[in-house]
N, C-alpha and C positions, 0 to 999 in steps of 0.2 A: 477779325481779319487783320493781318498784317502782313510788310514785306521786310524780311531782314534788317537789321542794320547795315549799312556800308553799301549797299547792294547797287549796281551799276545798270542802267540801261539804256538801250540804242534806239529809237522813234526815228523811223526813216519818213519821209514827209513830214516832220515835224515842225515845222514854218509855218504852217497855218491851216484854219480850220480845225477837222480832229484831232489830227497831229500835234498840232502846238495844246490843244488841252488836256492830251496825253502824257504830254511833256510837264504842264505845269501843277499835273495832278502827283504825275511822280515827285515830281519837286516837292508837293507840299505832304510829301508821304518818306520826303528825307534819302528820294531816292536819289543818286546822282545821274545827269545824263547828257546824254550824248544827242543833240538835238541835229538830224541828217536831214540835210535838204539841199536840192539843186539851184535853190536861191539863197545866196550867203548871206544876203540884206534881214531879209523873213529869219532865217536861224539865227544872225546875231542878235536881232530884236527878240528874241523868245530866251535866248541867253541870259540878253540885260536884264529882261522882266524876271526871270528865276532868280535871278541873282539879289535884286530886288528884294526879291521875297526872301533871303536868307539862304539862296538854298544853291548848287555846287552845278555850274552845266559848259560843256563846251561844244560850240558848233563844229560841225564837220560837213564841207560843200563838197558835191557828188552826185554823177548818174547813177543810181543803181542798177542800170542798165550793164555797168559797165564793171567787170568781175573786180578788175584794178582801183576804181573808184570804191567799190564796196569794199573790199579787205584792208584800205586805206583812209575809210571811217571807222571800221571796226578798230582797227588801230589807235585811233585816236583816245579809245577807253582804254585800251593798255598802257598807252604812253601814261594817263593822266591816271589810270586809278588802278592799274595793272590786273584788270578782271573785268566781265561783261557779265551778268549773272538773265539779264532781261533782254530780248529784242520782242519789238513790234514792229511789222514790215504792215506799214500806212500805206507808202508810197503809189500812187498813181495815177491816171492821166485817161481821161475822154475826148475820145475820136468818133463821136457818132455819126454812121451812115447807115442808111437801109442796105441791104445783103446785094441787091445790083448795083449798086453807087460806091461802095466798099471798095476802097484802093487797097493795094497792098503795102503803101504807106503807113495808111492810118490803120491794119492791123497790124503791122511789124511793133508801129511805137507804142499800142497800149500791150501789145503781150511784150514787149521788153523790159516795161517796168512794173508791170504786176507782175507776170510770170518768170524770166529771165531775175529780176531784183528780189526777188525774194528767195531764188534757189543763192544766188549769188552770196545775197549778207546773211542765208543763212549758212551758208557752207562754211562763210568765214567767221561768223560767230559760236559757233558749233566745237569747235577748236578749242579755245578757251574755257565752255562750258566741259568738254571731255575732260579736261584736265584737271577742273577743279569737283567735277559730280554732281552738278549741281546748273539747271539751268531752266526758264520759263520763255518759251517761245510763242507769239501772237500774231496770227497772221488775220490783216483784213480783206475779205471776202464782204460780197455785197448781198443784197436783195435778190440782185441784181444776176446771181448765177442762177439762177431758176427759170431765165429768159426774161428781157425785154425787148421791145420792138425796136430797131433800127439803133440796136448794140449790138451785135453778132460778136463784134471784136473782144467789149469791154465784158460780155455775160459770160464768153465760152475763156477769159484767161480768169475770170474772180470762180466759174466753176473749176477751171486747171487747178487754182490757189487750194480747192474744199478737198480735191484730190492728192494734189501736194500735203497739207498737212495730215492727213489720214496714213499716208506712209512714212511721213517725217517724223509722227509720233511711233508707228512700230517701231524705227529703224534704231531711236533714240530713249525710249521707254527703260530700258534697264541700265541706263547710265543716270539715272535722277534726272534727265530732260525729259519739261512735258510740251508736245503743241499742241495747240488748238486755233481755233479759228472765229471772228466774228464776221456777223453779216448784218451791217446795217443796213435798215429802211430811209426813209426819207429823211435825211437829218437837215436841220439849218445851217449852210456854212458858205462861205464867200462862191464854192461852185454853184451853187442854190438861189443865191440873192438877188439875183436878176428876176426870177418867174415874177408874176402878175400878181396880185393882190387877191383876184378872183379867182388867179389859178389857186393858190393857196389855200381856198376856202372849200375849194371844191376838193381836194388831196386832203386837208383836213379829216371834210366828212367821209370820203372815203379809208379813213385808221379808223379801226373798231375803238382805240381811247379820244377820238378827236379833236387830237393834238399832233403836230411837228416835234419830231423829236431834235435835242440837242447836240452838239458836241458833249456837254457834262455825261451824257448817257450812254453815252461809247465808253467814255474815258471810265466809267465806274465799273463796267465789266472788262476791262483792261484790269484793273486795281484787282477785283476778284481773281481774275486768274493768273496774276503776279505773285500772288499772295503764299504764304508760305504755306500755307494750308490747303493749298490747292492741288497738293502734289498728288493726288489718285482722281486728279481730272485731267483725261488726253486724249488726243485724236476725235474734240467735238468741232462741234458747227453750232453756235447761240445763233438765233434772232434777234436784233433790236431793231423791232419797227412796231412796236406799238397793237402786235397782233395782227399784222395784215398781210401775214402770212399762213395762217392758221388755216385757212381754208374758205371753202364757199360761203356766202352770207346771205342770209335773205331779207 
């Protein structure tokens, strides 16, 4: 498995959590990138840290929400490397309320930045990959589109994201662009870090491998479908959660 030499890529949320070990896994895969987040603080410390490591990265601060802000981090890989060959649209945000408590607040702003941000930086990543023939597109989707209780907002835009890229891969299939889509389970990440000790143990046993998964375990099925070898994989939906999606259990 490899990805290109030279090859450029865009991690929106890449400040922290998954995001930033997407970023630092490209990095140490020689990829260069474009580290996008709405916190300049969080992107330029995933910068330093790439840089650190030998390896080529420039922040770019932005709503993805916002069509202007996405085509003006895309930008930022043209300025600096004059090609995008990778995006992975991370980016998003929990607003949970049960379905009578649900403002139209807290659904606007989680379907703005999962849904709206990823049609956005993909629209405008798309562009550059037309031009050169050549392009790997990653969109994150959760567990979480399959229904959770009192996410109405966050379960029906990460299923919008599963139906998103199932079209996004027709539309782009015969120009060497492929999308796909991940869906992770329960992972460890600073949204996470809060629950209980007990909670944990109890979520645990309920993964058929009874373990929490990581950040590293996103980011390695990132690298897979980055990979230049990957180009007759499009318009999927992977699992990562350790099987506890697989079905009924007794």
């Amino acid at each position: 498995m490899s990805i290109g030499e030279g090859r450029v890529a865009m991690v929106t949320g890449g400040g922290s959590g998954i995001g930033k070990e997407i970023s630092l896994q490209f990095a140490k895969n020689k990829v260069k990138v474009v580290v996008s987040d709405i916190n300049g603080e969080n992107a330029e410390a995933v910068v330093q840290e790439i840089r650190a490591l030998g390896g080529e990265a420039v922040s770019a601060v932005g709503d993805v929400g916002s069509q202007e802000d996405s085509q003006r981090m895309v930008q930022a890989a043209l300025d600096n490397w004059n090609r995008l060959d990778i995006l992975v649209n991370n980016a998003g945000i929990i607003r949970d309320a049960m379905i009578l408590k649900m403002t139209e607040k807290k659904w606007d702003q989680v379907h703005a930045v999962i849904g709206k941000g990823a049609m956005f930086c993909m629209q405008a990543a798309v562009k550059p990959m037309l031009e050169q023939k050549y392009g790997r597109i990653i969109n994150m989707s959760s567990g979480a589109h399959l229904g959770n209780m009192g996410q109405s907002n966050y379960s029906s835009a990460k299923a919008g994201l599963v139906a998103f890229t199932k079209v996004a891969a027709l539309e782009f299939a015969a120009d060497n662009i492929t999308v796909n889509c991940l869906a992770p389970g329960l992972i460890r990440t600073p949204l996470t870090s809060g629950l209980p000790e007990d909670v944990w143990e109890r979520l645990e046993m309920s993964i058929p491998v009874k373990y929490v998964g990581e950040p590293e375990d996103v980011a390695y099925m990132v690298l897979v479908l980055a990979a230049e070898e990957a180009r007759y994989v499009t318009g999927q939906v992977i699992h990562i959660d350790g099987g506890a999606t697989t079905g009924i259990r007794m």
